[in-house]
C-alpha positions as CSV (number, residue, x, y, z in Angstrom):
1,X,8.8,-19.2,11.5
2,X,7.4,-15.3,11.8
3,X,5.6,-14.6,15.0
4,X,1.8,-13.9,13.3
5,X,2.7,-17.4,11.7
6,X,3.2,-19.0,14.4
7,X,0.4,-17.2,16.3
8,X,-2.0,-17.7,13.7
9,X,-1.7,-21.2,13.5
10,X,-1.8,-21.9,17.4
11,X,-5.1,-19.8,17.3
12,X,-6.5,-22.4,14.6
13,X,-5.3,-25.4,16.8
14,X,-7.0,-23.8,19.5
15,X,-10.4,-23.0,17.8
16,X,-10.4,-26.1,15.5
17,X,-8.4,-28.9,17.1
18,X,-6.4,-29.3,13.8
19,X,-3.4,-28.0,12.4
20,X,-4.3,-25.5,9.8
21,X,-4.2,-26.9,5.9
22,X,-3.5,-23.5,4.3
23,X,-1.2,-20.5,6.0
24,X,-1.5,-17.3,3.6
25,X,0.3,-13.9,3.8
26,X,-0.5,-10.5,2.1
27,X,1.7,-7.4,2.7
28,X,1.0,-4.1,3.3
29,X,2.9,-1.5,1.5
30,X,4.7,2.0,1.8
31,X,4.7,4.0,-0.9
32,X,8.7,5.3,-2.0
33,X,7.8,7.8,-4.2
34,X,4.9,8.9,-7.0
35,X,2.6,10.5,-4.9
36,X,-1.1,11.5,-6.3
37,X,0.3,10.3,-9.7
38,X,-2.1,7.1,-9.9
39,X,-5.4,8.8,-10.6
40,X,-3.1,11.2,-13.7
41,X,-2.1,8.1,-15.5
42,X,1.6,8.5,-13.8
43,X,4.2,6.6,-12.3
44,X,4.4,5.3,-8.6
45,X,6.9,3.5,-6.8
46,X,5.9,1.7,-3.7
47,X,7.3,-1.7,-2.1
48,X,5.8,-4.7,-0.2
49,X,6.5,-4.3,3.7
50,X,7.2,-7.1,6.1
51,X,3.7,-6.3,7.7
52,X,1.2,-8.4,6.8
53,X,-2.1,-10.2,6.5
54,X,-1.7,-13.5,7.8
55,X,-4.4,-16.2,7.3
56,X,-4.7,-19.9,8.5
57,X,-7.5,-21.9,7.2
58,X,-8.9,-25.1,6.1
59,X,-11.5,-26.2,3.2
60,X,-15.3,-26.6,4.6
61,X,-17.6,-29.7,2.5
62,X,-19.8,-26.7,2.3
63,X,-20.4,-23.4,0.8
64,X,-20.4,-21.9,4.2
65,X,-17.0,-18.9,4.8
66,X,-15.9,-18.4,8.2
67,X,-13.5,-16.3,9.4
68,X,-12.3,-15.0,13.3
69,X,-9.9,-12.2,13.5
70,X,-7.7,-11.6,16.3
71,X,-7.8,-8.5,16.0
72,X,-11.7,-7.8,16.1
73,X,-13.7,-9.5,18.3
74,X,-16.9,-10.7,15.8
75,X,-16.0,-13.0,13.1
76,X,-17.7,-12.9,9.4
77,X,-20.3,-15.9,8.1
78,X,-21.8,-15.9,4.9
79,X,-22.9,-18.6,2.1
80,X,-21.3,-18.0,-1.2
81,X,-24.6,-18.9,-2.6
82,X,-25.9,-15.7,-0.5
83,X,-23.1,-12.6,-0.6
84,X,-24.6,-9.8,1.2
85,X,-23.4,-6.6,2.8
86,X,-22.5,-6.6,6.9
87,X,-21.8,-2.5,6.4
88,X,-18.6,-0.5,9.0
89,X,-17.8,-4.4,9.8
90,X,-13.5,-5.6,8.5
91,X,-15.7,-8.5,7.3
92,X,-16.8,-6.6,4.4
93,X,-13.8,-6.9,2.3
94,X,-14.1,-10.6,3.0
95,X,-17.3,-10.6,1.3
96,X,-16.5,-7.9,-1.5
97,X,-13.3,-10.7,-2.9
98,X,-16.2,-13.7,-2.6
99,X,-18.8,-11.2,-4.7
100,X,-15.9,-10.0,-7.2
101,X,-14.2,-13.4,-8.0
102,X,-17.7,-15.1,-8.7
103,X,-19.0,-12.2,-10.8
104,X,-15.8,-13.0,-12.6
105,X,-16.7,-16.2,-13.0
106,X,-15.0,-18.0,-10.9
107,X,-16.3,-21.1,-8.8
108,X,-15.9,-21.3,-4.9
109,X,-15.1,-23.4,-1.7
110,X,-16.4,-22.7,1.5
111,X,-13.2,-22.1,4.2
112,X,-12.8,-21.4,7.7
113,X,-10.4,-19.5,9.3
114,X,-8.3,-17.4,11.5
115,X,-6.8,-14.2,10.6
116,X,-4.8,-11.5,12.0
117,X,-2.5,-8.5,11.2
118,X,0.2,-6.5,12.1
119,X,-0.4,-3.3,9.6
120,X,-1.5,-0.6,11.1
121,X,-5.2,0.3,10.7
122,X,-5.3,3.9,9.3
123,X,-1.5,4.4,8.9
124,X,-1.9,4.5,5.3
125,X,0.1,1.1,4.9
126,X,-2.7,-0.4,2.4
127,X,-4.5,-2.9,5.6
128,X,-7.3,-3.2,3.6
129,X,-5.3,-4.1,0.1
130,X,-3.4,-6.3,2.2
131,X,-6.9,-8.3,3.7
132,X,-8.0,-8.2,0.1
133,X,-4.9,-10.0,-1.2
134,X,-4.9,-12.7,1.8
135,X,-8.7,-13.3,0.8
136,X,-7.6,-13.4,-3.1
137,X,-5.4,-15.4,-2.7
138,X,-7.1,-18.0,-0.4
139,X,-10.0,-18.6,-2.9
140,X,-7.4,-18.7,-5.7
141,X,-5.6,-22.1,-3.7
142,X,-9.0,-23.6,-2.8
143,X,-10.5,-23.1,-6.5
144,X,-7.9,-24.0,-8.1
145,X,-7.8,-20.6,-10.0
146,X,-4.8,-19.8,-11.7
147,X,-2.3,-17.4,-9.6
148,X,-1.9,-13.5,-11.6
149,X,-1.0,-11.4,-9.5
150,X,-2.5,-8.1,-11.9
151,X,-5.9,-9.7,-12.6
152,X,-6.3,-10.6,-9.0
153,X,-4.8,-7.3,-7.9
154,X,-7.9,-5.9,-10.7
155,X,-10.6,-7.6,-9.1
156,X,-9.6,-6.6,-5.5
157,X,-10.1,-3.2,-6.3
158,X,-13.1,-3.5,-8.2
159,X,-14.4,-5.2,-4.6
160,X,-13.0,-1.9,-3.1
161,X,-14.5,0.5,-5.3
162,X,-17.7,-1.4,-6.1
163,X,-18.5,-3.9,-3.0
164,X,-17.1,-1.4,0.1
165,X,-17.3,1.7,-1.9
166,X,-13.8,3.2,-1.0
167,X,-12.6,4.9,-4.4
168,X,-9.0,3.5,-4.2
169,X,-6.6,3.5,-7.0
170,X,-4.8,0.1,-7.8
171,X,-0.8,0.6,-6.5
172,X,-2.3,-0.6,-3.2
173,X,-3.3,-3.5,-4.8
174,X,-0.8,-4.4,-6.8
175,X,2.4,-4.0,-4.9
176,X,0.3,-6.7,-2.0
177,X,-0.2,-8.9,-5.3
178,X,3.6,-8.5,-7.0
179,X,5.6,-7.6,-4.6
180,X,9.4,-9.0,-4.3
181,X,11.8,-9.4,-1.6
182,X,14.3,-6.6,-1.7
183,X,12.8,-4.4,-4.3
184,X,10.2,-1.6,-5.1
185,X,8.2,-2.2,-7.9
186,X,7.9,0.9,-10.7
187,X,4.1,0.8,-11.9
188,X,3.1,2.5,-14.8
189,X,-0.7,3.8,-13.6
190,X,-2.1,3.4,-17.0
191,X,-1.0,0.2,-18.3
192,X,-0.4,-1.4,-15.3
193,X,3.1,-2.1,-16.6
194,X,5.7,-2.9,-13.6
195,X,9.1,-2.7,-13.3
196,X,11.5,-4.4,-10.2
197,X,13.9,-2.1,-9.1
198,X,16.7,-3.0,-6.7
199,X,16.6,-1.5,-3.3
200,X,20.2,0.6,-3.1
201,X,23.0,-1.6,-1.1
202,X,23.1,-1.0,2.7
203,X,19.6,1.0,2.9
204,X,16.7,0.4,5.3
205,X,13.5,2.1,4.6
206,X,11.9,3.2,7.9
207,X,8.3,4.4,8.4
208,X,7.3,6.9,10.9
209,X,4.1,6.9,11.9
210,X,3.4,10.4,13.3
211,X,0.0,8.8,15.3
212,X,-1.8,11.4,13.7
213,X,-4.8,10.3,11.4
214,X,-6.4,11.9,8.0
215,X,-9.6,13.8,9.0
216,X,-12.0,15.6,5.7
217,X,-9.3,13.3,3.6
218,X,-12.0,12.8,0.8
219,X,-13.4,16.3,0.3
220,X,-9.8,17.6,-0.2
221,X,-9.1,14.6,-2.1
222,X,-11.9,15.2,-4.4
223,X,-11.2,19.0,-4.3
224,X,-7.4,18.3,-5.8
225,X,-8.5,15.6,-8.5
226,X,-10.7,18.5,-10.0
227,X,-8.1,20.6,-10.3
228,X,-5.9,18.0,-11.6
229,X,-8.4,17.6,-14.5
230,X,-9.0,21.0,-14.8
231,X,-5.2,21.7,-15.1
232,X,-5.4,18.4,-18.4
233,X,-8.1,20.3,-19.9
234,X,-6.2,23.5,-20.3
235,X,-3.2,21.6,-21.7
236,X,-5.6,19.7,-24.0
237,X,-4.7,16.4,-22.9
238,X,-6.8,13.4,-20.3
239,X,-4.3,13.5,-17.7
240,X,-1.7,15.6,-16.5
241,X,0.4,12.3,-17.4
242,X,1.2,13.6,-21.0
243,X,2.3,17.2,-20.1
244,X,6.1,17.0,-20.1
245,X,7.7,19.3,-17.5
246,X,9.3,21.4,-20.5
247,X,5.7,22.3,-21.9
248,X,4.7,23.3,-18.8
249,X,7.1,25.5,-17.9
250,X,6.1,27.3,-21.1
251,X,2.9,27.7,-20.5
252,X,2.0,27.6,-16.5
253,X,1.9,31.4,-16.9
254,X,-1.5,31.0,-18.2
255,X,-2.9,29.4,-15.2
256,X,-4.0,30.9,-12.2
257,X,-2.1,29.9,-9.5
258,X,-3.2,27.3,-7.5
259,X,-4.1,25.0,-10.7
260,X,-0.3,25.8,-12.3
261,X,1.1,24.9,-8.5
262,X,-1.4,21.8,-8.5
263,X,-0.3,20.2,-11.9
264,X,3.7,21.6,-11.4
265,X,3.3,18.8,-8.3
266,X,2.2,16.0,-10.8
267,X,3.9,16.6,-13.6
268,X,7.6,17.5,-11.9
269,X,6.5,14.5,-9.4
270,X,6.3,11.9,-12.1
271,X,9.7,13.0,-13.2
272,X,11.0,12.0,-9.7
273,X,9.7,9.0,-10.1
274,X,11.5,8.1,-12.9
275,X,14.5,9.6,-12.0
276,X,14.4,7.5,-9.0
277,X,14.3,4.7,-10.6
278,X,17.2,5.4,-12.4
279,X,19.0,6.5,-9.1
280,X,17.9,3.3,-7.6
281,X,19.1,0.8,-11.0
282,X,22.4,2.7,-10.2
283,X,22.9,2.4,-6.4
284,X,22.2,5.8,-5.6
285,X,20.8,6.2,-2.4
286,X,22.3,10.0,-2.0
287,X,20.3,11.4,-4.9
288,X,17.4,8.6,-4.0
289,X,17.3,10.6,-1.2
290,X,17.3,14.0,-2.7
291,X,14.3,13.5,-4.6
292,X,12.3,11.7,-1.8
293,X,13.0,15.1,-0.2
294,X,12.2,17.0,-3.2
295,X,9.2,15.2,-3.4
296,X,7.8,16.2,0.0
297,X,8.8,19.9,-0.6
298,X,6.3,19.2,-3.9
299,X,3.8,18.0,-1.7
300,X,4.1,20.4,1.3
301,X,4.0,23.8,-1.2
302,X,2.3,23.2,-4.4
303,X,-0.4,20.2,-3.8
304,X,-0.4,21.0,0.1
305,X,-1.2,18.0,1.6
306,X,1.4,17.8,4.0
307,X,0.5,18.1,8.0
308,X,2.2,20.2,11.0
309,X,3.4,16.6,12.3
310,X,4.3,15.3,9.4
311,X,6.8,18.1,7.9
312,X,8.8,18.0,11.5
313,X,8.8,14.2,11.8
314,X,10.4,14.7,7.8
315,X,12.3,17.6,8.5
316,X,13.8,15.5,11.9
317,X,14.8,12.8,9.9
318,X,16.9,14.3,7.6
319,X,18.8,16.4,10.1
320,X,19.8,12.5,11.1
321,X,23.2,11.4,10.1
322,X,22.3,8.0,7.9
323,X,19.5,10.0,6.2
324,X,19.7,9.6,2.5
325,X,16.1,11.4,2.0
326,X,12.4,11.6,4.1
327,X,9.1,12.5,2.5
328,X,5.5,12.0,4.0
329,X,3.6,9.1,2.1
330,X,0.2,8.3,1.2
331,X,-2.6,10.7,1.0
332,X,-1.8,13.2,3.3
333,X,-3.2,15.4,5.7
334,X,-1.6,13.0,8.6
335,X,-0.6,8.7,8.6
336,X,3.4,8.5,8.2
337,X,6.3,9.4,6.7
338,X,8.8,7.5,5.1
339,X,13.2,7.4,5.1
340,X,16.0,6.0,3.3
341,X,18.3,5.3,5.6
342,X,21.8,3.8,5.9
343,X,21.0,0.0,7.2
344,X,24.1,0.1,9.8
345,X,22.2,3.4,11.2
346,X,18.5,2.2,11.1
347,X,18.6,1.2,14.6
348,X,19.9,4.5,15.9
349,X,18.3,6.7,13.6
350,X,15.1,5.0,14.4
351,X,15.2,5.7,18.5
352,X,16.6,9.2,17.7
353,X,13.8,10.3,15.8
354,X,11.4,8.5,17.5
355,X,13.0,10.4,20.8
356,X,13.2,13.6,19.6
357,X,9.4,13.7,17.8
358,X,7.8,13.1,21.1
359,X,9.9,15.5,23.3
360,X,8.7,18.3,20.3
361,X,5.4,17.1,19.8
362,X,4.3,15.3,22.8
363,X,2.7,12.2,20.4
364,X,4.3,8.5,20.4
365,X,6.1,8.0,17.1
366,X,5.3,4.7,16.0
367,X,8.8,3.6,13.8
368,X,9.3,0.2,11.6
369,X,12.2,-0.3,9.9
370,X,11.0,-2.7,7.2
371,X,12.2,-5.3,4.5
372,X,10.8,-5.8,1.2
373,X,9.0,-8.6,1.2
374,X,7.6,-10.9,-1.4
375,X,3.8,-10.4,-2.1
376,X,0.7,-12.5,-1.3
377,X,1.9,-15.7,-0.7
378,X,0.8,-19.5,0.3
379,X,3.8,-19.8,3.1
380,X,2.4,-23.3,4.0
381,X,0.4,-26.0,2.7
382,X,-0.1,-29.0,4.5
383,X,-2.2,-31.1,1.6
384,X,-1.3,-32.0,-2.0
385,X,-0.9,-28.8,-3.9
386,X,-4.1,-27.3,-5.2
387,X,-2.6,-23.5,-6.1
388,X,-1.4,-23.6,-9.6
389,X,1.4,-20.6,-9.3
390,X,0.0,-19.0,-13.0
């Protein structure tokens, strides 16, 4: 049994005398490659981590949600019959999956709960997808609503974008909803189209947290999704998804410069994506690694969202022997980087780096080596089967 499992469900004996009925588990994620693709219509690549949500509940007679986290000290109440906002509380995402799955239609049971987490808050590892998920997938087992991992992964964002009003895109959301064990999962931004791919043989994927955090993250966000459209505009096309790397090349002469370096990022970036993939299909973790790299030189020079901390906690890494490739992931602007790694050096590579960031920075690396992990997930079920797996 996993240590949050077996903590969660002690908590619930503890706070309601009974063994817990339903123990749920969402993942956060890391992202491999296919970064500021999503909002072009491109290609991403990210993979469920073994950090997760975990959730330990039973059914109420009533309409009444309760949940206590261990990791916050108020809990969350509400009546289904009477959603409302609790803003800057975790709660809210509790409430935005209630508000989302009845607009959708969907009838309700009442539930109480204990919850906790071990994904980093502000890392960049999708918490908040990951809470989403666990809640998701909770109401799905008590309402007997049938299991899809994209709809549900849908309708978590649309609680995202429309209940807490973060403008997320949807990978984070779908790699907690349909994830598998020992694979990345290729989605396709605009059709929501996946694809499993096959972790190479004898890697470990390590993220480094460099403890730094995002700061003015959503002006410069903003700021670079303008010029992404503006760059679509000039090619004549919605996103920078449908300019091939070839037309570019012919015409990026035209553009001034920051817009040609800001598209030459997506476009060449949704390449390595691809190429990844194929990489990956084959068992190549050396050019894996090569365009994980490529990709952060992409994101350091021509979209510039890279960080001080994060190009040396990259740039350490892959002066490691074991490295097969090291790129920052996620937004930007701070949060962690990510490496592929030979597994029979993970450890080693792992204290190395860890050892050598603080002596040149003075901050406390924070380093997981991870598994792929399934996504969200009833682990146990101590009642006759209510969760039609759709």
């Amino acid at each position: 049994m996993n240590n949050l499992q077996t903590t969660i469900t002690a908590a619930f004996e503890t706070k309601f005398g009974s063994k817990p009925e339903l123990v749920i588990r969402a993942p956060g994620r890391v992202n491999l490659i296919g970064e500021h693709t999503d909002y072009n219509d491109g290609f991403v690549l990210p993979m469920a981590i073994d950090r997760a949500v975990w959730l330990a509940l039973r059914p109420r007679p009533d309409r009444q949600v309760v949940v206590h986290s261990l990791n916050f000290e108020q809990p969350t109440v509400f009546d289904l019959d009477d959603v409302g906002h609790e803003p800057d509380r975790w709660g809210e995402y509790v409430r935005g999956m209630a508000w989302v799955l009845q607009e959708a239609g969907h009838t309700l049971c009442g539930w109480e709960g204990i919850l906790t987490s071990d994904v980093p808050v502000g890392a960049g590892l999708s918490s908040s997808a990951a809470l989403e998920l666990a809640i998701g997938r909770t109401f799905a087992a008590l309402g007997e609503i049938p299991w899809r991992p994209a709809e549900m992964a849908l309708l978590s964002q649309k609680a995202e974008n429309q209940w807490v009003g973060v403008n997320s895109g949807i990978m984070d959301q779908m790699i907690s909803a349909s994830g598998k064990a020992d694979h990345a999962l290729l989605i396709d931004c605009r059709d929501l189209s996946t694809q499993l791919v096959a972790l190479p043989a004898g890697t470990a994927v390590i993220i480094l947290d460099t403890a730094t955090r995002r700061g003015l993250v959503d002006s410069a966000y903003n700021e670079r999704r303008s010029q992404c459209e503006a760059a679509a505009e000039f090619f004549g096309v919605a996103h920078l998804r449908d300019v091939s790397l070839a037309d570019f090349i012919q015409r990026e002469h035209e553009l001034d410069d920051l817009t040609r370096r800001r598209a030459r990022h997506v476009i060449s970036e949704n390449e390595r994506v691809l190429a990844a993939v194929t990489a990956m299909n084959a068992g190549d973790a050396t050019e894996t690694g090569r365009l994980m790299e490529a990709s952060h030189t992409s994101l350091r020079d021509d979209f510039e969202v890279s960080s001080e901390a994060l190009n040396i906690m990259v740039n350490l890494a892959l002066a490691e022997p074991g490295c097969f490739g090291a790129r920052m992931t996620g937004a930007g602007f701070g949060g962690c980087a990510v490496a592929l790694v030979a597994a029979d050096q993970a450890t080693t590579f792992a204290n190395s780096v860890a050892q050598k960031y603080k002596t040149q920075t003075g901050r406390k690396a924070n380093v997981y080596i991870c598994r792929a992990t399934d996504g969200a997930e009833i682990i146990d079920e101590r009642r006759e089967t209510r969760d039609r797996r759709g």
